[in-house]
MOPAC internal coordinates of N, CA, C and O (Angstrom, degrees):
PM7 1SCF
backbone

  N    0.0000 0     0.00 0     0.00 0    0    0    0
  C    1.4407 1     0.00 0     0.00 0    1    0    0
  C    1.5244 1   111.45 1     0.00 0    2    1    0
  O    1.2310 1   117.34 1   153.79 1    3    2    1
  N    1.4390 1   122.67 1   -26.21 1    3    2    1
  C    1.0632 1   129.12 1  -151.12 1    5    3    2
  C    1.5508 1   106.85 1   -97.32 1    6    5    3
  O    1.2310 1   122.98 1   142.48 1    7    6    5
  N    1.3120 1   111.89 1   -37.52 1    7    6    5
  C    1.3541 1   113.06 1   143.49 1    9    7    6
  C    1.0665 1   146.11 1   -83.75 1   10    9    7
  O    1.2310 1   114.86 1   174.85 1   11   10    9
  N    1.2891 1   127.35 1    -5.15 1   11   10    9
  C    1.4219 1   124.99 1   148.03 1   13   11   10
  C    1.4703 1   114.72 1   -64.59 1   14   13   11
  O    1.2310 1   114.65 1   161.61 1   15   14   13
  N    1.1165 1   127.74 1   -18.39 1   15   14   13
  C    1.5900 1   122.05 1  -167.19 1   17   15   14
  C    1.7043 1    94.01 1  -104.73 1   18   17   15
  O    1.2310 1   119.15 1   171.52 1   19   18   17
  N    1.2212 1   119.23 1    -8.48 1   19   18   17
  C    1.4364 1   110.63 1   157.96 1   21   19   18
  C    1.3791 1   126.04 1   -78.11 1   22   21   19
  O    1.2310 1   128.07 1   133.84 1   23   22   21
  N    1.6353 1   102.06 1   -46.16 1   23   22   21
  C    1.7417 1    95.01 1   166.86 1   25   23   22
  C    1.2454 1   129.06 1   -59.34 1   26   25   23
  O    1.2310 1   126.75 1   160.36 1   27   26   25
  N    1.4946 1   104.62 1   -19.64 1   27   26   25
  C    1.6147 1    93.35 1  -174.36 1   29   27   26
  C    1.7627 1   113.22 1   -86.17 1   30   29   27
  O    1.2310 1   118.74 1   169.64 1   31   30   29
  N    1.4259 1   120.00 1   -10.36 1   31   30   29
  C    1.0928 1   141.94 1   144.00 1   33   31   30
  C    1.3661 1    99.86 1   -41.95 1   34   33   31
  O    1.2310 1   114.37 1   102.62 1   35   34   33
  N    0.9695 1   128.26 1   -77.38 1   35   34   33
  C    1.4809 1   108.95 1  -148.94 1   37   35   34
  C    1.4688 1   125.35 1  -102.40 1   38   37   35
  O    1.2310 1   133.08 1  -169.88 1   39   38   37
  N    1.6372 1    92.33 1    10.12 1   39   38   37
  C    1.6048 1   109.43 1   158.16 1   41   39   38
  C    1.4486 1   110.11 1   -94.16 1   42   41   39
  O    1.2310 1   113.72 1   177.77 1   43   42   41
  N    1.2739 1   129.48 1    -2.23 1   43   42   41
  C    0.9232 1   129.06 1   172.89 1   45   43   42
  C    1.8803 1   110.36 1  -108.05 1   46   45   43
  O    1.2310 1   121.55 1   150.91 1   47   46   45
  N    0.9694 1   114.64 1   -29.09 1   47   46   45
  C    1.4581 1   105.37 1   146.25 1   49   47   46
  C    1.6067 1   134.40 1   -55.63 1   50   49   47
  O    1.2310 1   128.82 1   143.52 1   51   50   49
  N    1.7562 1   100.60 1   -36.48 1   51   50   49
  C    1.3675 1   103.09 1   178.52 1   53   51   50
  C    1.1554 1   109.26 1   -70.69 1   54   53   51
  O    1.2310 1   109.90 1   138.39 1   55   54   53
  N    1.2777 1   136.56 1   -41.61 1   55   54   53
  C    1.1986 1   153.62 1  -174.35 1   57   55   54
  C    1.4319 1    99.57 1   -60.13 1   58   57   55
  O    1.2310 1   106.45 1   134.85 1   59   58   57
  N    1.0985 1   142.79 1   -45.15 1   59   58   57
  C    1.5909 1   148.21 1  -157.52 1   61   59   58
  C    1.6311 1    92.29 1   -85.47 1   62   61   59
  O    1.2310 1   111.68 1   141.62 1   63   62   61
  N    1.3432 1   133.28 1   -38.38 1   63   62   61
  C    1.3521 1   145.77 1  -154.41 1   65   63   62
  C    1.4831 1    92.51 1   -88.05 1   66   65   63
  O    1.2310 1   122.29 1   118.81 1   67   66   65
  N    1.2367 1   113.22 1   -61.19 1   67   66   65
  C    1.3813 1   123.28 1   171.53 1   69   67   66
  C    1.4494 1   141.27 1   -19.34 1   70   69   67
  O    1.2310 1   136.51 1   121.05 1   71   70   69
  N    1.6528 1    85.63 1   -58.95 1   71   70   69
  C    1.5423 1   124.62 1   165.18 1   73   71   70
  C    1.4891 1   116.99 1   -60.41 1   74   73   71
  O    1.2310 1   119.90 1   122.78 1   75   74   73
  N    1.1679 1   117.79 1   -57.22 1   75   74   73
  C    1.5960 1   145.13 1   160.49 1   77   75   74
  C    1.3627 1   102.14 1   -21.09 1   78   77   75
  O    1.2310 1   115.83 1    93.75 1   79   78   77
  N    1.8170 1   125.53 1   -86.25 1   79   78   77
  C    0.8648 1   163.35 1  -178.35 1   81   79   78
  C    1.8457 1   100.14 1   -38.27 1   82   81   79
  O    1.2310 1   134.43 1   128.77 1   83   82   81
  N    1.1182 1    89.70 1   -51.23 1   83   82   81
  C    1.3310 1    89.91 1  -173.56 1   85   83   82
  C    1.6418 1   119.35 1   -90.90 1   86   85   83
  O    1.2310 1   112.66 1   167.90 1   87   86   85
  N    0.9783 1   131.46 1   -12.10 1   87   86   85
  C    1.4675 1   147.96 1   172.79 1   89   87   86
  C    1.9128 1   104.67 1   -88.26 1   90   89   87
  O    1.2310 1   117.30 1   171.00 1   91   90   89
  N    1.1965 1   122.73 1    -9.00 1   91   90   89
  C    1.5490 1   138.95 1  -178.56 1   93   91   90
  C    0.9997 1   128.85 1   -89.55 1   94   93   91
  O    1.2310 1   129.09 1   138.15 1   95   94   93
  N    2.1034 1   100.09 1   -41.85 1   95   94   93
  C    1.3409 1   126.16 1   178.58 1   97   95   94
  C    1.5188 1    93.66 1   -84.33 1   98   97   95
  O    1.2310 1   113.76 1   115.61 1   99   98   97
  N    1.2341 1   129.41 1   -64.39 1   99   98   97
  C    1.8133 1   129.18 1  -175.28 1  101   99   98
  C    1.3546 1   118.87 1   -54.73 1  102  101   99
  O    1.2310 1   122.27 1   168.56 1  103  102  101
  N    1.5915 1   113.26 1   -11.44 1  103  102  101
  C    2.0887 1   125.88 1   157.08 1  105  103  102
  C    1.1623 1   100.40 1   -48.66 1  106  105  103
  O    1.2310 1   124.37 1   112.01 1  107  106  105
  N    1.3724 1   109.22 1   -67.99 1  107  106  105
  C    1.4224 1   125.29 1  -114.44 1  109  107  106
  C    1.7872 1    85.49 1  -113.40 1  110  109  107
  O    1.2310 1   110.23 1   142.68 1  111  110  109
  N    0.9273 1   135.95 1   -37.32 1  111  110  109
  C    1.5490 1   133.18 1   155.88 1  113  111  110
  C    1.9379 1   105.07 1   -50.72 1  114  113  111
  O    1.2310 1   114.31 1   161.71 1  115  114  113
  N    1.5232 1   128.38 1   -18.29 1  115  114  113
  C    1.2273 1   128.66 1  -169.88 1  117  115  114
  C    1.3662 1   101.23 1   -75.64 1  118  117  115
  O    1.2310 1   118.26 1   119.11 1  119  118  117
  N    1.6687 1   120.91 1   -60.89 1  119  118  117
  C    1.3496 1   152.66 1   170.29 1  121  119  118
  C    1.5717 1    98.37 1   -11.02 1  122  121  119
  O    1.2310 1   120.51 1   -61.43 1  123  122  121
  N    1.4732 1   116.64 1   118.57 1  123  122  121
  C    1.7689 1   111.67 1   162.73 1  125  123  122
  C    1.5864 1    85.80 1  -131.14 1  126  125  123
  O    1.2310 1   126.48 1   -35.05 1  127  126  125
  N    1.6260 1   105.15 1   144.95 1  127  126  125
  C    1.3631 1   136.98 1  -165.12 1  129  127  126
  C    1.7570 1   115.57 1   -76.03 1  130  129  127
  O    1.2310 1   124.45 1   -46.01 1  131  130  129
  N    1.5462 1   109.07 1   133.99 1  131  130  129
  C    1.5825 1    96.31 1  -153.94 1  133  131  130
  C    1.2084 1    99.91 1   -78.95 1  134  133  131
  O    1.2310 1   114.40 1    -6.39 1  135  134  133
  N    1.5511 1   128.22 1   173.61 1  135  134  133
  C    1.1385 1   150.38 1  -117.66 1  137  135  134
  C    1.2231 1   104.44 1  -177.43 1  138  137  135
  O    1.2310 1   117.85 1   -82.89 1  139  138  137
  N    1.5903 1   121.71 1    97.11 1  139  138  137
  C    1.4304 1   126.55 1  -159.13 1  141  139  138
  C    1.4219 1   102.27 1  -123.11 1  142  141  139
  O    1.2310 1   115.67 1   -51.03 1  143  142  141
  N    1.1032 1   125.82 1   128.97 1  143  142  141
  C    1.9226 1   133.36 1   167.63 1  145  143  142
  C    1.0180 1   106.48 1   -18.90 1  146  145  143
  O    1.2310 1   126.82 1   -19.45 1  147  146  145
  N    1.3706 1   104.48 1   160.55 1  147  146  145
  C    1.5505 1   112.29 1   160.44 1  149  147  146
  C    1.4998 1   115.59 1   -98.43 1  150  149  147
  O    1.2310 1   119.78 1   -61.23 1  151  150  149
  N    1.3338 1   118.03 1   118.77 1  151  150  149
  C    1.6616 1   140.17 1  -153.34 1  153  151  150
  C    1.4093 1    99.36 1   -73.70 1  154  153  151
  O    1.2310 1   116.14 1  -171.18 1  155  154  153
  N    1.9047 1   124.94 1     8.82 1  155  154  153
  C    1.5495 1   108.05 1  -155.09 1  157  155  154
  C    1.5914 1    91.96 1   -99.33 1  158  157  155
  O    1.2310 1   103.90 1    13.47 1  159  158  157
  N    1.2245 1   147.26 1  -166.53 1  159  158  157
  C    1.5117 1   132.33 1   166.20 1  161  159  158
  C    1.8104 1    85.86 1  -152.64 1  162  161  159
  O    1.2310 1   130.82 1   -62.95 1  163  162  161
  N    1.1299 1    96.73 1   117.05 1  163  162  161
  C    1.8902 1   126.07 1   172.80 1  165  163  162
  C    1.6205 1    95.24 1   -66.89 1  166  165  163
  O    1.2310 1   113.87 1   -21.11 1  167  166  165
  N    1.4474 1   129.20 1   158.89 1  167  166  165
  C    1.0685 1   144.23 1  -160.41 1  169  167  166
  C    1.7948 1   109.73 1   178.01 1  170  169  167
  O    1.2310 1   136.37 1   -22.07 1  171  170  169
  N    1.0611 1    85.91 1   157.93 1  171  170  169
  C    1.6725 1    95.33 1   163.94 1  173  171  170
  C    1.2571 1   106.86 1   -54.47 1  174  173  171
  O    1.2310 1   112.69 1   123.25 1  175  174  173
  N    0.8064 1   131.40 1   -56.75 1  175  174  173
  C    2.1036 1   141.69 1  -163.72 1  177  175  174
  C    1.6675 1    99.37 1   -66.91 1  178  177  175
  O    1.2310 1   118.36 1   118.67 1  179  178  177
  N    1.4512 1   120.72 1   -61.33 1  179  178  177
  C    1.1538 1   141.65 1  -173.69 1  181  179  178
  C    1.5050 1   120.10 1   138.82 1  182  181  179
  O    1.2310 1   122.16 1    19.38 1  183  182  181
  N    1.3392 1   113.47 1  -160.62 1  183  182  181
  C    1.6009 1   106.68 1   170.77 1  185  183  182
  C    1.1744 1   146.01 1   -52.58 1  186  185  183
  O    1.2310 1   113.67 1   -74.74 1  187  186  185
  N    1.5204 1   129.58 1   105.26 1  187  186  185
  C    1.3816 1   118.19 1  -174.22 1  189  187  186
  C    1.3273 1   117.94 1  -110.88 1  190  189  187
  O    1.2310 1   124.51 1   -44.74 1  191  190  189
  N    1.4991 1   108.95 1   135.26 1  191  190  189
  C    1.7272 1   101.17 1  -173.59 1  193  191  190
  C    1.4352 1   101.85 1  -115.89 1  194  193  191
  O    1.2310 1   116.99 1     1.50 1  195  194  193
  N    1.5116 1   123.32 1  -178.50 1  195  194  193
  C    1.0612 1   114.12 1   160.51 1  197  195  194
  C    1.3496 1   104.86 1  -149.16 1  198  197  195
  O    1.2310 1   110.71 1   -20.06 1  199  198  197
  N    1.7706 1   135.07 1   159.94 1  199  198  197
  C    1.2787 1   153.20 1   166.68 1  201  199  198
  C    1.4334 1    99.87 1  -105.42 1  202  201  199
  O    1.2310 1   127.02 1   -28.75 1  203  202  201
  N    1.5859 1   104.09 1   151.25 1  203  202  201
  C    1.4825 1   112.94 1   174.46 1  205  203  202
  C    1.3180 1    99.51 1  -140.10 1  206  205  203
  O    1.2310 1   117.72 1   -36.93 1  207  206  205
  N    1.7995 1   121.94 1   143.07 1  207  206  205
  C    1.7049 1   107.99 1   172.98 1  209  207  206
  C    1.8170 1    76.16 1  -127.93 1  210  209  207
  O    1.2310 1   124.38 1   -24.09 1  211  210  209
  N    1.2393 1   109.20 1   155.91 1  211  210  209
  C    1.7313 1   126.23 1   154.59 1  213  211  210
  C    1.6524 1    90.40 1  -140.60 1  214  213  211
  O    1.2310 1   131.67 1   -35.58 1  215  214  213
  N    2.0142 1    95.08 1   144.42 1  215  214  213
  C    1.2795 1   112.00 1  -161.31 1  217  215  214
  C    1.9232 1    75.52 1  -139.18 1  218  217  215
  O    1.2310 1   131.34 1    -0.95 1  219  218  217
  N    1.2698 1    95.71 1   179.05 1  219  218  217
  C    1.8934 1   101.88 1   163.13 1  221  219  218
  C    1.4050 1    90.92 1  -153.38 1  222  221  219
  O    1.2310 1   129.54 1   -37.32 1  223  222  221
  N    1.0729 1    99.22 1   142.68 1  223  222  221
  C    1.6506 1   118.58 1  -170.64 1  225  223  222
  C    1.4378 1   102.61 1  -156.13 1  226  225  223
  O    1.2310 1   135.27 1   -55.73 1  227  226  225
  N    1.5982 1    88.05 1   124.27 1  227  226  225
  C    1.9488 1   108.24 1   177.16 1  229  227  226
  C    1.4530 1    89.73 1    55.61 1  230  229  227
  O    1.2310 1   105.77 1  -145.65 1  231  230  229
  N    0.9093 1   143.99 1    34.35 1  231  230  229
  C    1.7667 1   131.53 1   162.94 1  233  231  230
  C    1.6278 1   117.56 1   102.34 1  234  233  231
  O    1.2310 1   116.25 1   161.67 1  235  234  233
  N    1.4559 1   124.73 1   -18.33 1  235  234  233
  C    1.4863 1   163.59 1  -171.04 1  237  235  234
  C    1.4219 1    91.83 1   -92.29 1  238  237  235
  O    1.2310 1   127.56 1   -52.90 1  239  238  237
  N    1.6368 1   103.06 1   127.10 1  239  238  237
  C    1.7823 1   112.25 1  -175.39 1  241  239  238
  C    1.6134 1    79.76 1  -106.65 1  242  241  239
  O    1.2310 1   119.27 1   -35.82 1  243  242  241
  N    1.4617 1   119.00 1   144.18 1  243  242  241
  C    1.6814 1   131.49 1   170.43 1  245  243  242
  C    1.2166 1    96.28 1  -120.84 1  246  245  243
  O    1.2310 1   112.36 1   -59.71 1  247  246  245
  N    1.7144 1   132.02 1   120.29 1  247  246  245
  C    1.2020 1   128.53 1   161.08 1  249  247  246
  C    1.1128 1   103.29 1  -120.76 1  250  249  247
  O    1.2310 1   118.91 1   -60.97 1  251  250  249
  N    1.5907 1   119.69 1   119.03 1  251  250  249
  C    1.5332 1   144.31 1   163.81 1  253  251  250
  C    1.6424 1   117.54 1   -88.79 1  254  253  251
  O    1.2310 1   118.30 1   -58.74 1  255  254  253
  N    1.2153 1   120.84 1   121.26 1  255  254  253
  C    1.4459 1   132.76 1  -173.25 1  257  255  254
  C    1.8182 1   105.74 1  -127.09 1  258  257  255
  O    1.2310 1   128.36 1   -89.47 1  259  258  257
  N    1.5592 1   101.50 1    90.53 1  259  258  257
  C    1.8389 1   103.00 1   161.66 1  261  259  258
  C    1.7621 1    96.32 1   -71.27 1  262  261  259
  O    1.2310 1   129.21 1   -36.33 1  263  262  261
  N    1.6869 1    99.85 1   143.67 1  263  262  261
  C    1.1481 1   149.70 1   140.12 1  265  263  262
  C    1.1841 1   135.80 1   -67.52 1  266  265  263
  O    1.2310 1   105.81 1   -71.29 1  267  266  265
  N    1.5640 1   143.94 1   108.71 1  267  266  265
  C    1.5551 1   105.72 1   169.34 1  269  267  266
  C    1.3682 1    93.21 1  -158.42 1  270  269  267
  O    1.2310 1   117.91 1   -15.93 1  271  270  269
  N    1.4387 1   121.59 1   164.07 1  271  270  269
  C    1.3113 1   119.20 1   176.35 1  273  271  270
  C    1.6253 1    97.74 1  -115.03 1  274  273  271
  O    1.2310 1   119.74 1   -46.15 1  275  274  273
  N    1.6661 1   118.11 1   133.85 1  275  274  273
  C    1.3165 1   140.84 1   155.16 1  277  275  274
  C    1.4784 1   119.42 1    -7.46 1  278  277  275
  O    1.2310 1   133.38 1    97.40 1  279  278  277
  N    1.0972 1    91.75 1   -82.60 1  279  278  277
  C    1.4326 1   130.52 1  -159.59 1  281  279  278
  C    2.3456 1    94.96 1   -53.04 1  282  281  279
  O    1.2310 1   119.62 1   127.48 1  283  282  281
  N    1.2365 1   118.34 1   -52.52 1  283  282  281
  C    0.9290 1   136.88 1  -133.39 1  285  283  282
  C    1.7883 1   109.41 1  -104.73 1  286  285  283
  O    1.2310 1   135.51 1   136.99 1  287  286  285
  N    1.7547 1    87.59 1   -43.01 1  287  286  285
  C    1.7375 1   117.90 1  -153.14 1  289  287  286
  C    1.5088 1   116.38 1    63.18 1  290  289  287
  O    1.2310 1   106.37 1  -168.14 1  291  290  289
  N    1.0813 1   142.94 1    11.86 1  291  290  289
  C    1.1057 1   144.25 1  -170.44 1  293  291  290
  C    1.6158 1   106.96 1   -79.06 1  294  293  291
  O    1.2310 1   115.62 1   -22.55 1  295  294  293
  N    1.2992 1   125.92 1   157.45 1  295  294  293
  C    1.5864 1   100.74 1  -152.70 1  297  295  294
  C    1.5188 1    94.92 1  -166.24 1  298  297  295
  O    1.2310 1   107.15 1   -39.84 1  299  298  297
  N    1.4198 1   141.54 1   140.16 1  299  298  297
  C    1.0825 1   131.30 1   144.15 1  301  299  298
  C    1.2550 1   131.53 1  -109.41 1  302  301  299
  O    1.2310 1   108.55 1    -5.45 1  303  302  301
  N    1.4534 1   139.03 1   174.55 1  303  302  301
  C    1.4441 1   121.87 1   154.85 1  305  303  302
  C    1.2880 1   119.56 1  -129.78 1  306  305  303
  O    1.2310 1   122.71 1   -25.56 1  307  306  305
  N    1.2629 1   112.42 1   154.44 1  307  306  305
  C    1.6391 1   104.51 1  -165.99 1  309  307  306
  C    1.3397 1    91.94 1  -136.71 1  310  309  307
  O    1.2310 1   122.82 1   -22.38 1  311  310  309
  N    1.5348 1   112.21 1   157.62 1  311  310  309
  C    1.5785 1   134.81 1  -165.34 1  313  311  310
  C    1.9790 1    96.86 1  -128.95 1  314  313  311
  O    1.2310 1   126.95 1   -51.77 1  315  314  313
  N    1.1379 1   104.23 1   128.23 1  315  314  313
  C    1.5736 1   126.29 1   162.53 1  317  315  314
  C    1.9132 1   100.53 1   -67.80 1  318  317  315
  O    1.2310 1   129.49 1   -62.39 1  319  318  317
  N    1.9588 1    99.32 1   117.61 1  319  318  317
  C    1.3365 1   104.93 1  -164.53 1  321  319  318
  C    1.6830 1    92.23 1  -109.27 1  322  321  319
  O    1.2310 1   122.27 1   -83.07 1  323  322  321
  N    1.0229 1   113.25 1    96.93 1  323  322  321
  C    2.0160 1   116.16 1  -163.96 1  325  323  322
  C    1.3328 1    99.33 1   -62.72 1  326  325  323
  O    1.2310 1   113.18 1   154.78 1  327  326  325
  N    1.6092 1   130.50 1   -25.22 1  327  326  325
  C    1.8351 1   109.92 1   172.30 1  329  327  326
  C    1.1324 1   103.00 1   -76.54 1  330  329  327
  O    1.2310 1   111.34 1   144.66 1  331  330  329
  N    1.1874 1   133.92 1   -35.34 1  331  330  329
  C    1.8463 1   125.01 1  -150.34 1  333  331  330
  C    1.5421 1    86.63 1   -99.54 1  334  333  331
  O    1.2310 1   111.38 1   154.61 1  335  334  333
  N    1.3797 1   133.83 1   -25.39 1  335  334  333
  C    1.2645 1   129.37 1  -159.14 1  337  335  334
  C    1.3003 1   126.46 1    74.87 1  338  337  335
  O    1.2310 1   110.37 1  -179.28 1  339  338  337
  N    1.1237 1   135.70 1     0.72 1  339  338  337
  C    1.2878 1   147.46 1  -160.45 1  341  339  338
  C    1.4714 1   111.74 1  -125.65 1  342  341  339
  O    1.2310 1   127.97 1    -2.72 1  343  342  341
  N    1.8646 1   102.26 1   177.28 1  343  342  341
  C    1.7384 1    86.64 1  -170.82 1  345  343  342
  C    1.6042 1    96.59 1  -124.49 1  346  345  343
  O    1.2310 1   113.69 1   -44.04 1  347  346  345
  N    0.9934 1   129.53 1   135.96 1  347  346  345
  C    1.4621 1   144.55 1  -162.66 1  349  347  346
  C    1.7984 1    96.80 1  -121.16 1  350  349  347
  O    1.2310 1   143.20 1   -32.66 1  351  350  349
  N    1.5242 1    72.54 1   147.34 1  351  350  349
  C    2.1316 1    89.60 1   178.95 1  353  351  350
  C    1.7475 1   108.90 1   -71.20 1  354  353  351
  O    1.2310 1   118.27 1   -42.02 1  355  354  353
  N    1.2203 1   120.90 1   137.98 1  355  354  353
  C    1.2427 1   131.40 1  -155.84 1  357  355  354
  C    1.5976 1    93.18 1   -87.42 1  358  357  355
  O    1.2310 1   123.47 1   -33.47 1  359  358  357
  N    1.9228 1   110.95 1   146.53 1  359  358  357
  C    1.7264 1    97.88 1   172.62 1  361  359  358
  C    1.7745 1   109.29 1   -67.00 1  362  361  359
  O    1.2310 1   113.90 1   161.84 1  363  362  361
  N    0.9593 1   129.16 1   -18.16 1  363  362  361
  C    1.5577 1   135.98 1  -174.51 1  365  363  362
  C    1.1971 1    94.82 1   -94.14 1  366  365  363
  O    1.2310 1   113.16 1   -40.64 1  367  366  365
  N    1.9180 1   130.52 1   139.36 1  367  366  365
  C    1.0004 1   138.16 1  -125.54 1  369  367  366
  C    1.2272 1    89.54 1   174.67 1  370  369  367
  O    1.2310 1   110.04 1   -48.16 1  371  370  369
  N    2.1276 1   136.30 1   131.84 1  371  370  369
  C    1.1265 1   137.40 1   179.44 1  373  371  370
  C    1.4425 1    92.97 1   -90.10 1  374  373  371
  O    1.2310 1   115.14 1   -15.71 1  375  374  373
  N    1.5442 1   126.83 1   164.29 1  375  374  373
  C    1.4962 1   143.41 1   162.96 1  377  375  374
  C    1.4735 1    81.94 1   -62.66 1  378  377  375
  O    1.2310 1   135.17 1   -18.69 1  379  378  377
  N    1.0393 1    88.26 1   161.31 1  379  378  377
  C    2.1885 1   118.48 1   156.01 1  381  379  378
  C    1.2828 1   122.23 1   -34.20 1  382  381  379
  O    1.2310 1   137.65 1   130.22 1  383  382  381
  N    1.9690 1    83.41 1   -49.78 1  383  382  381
  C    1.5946 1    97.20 1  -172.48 1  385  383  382
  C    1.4070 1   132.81 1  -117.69 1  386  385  383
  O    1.2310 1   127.02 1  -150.62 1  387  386  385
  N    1.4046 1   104.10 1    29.38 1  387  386  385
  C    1.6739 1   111.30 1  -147.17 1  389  387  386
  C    1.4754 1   107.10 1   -43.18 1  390  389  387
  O    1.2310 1   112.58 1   153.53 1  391  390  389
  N    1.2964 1   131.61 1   -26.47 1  391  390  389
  C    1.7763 1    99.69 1   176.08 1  393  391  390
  C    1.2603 1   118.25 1   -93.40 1  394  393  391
  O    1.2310 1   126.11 1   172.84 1  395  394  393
  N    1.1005 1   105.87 1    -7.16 1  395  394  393
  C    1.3904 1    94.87 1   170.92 1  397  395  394
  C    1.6896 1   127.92 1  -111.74 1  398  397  395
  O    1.2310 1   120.10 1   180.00 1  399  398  397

């Protein structure tokens, strides 16, 4: 008796595992992979992207944001001005062409 009431235990565990297993795989086979815009923004001029770095230094947050258009390389950079609140063009400035 004592082993029959174990197998059926543990066919009924397998069975529960089974089930499990298989309801996990038919999720996760459901799942299609996200699909995000394209971050570039078209214009009259052409493509413009931008980079941003924020650093904190001595207690002072510096947030630097390059500019540049694609098409052109032409590029600016601008600095976060914490009295005025705003972001102003930096005195340091890339060439046109900096890699090349």
């Amino acid at each position: 008796m004592k082993i029959t009431n174990f197998l059926q235990k543990c066919i009924g565990i397998s069975l529960v595992a089974a089930t499990l297993l298989f309801g996990s795989a038919a999720l996760v086979g459901t799942i299609t992979p996200a699909k995000a815009d394209n971050p570039t923004v078209i214009n009259a001029t052409g493509k413009i992207m931008m980079d941003q770095n924020t650093i904190v230094k001595d207690g002072k947050l510096y947030y630097h944001a390059l500019v540049w258009d694609t098409e052109t390389g032409k590029s600016k950079i601008y600095i976060f001005n914490n009295s005025t609140m705003s972001f102003d063009p930096t005195t340091y400035q890339l060439s046109s062409s900096p890699i090349y």
